[in-house]
C-alpha positions in Angstrom: 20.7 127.4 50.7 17.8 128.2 52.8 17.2 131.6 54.3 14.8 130.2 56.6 16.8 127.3 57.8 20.5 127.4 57.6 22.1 124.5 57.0 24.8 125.5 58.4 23.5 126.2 61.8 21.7 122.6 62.3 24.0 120.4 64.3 23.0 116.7 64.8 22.2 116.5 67.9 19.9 119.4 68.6 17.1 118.9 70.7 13.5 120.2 69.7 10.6 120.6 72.4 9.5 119.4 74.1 5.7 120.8 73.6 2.6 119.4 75.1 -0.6 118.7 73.2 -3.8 117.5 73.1 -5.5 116.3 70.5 -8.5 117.3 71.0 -12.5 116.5 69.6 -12.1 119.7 67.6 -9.1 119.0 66.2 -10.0 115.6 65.2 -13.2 117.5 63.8 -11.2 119.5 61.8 -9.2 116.9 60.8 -11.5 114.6 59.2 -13.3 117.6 57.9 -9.8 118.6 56.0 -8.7 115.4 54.9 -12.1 114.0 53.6 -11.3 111.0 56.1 -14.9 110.2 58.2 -13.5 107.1 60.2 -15.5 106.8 63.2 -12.6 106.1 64.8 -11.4 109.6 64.9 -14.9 111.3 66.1 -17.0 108.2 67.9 -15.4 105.0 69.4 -12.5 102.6 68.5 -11.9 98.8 69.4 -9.4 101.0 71.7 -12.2 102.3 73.9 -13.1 106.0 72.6 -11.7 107.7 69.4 -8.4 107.4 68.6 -5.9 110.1 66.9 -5.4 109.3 63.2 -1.7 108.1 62.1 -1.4 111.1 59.6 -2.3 113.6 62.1 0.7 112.1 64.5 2.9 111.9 61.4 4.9 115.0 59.3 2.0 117.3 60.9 3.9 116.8 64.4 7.2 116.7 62.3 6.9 119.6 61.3 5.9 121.2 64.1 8.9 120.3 66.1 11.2 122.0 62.9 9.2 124.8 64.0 10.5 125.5 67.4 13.5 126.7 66.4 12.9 127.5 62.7 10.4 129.0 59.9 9.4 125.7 58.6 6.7 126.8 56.3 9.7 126.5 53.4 10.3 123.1 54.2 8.6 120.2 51.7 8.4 116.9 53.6 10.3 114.3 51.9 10.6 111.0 53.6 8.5 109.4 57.0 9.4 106.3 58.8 6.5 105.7 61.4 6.9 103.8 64.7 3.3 103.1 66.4 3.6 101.7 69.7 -0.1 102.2 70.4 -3.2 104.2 69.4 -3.1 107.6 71.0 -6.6 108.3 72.7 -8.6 111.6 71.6 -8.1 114.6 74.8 -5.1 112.3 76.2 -2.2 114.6 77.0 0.8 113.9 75.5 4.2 115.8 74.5 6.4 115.6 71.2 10.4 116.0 71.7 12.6 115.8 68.9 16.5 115.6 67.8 18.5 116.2 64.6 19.7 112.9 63.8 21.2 113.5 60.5 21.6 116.1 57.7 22.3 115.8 54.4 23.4 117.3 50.4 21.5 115.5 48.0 21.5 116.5 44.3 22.6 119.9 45.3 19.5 120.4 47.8 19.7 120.3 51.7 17.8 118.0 53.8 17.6 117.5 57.5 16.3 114.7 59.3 14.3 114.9 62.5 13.4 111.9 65.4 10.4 112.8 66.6 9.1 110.7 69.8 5.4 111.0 70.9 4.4 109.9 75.0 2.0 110.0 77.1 1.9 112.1 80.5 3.8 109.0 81.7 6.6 109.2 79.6 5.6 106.1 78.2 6.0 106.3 73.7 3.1 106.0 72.0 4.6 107.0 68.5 8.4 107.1 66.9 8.8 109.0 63.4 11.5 110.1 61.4 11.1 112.7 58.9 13.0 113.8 56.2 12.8 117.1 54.9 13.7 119.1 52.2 14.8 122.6 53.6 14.1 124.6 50.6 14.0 124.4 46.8 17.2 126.5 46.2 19.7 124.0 44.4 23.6 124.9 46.5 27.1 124.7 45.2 28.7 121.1 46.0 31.4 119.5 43.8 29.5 117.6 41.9 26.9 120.3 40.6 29.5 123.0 40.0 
């Protein structure tokens, strides 16, 4: 069982966030920096006008920060994504990340939770839909079928 996340306590239905962000020049700096992934895209201009936010940094990044409201999620191993793009988020645009507990789960005698995370502009309007699935620890737990 995880000490940082307990099982237990997660109900489906819990809401995470809403937190605002931008994603900034610097960030998309640092970003292609870390990842080794240049695109102009990211840093100059897109077919969508300006730069535009890379998938991956939309995807578990943002996942796991919404686990991290409410919980220590540097224990957690991502496991599973399901990506929703409605359109290309624009470099500086404001935006905010909500997120619900839409399912947890025993597998193999390890505990998972799985988070709906929704991406939108200052409008309201989605720009990005992801499920995660994540691992909550590495600690096997007692179930009937590993005891």
């Amino acid at each position: 069982m995880s000490k940082d996340i307990p099982f237990n306590e997660l109900k489906v239905g819990m809401k995470f966030g809403p937190v605002p962000f931008v994603a900034d020049e610097k960030a998309m700096q640092n970003y292609t920096k870390e990842m080794q992934d240049a695109n102009p895209w990211y840093l100059e201009k897109s077919p969508f006008g300006g730069p535009v936010v890379p998938p991956l940094f939309q995807g578990t990044l943002l996942g796991l920060r919404m686990i991290g409201t409410k919980f220590d999620s540097h224990t957690t191993v991502p496991a599973k994504l399901i990506q929703k793009n409605s359109r290309p988020a624009r470099v500086g645009e404001k935006m905010t990340l909500s997120g619900t507990l839409i399912d947890k789960y025993i597998k193999r005698g390890m505990e998972y939770a799985v988070i709906e995370s929704i991406i939108a502009d200052e409008n309201g309007q989605e720009i990005r839909r992801v499920t995660d699935h994540f691992l909550l620890s590495l600690e096997h737990v007692a179930t009937p079928d590993t005891k």
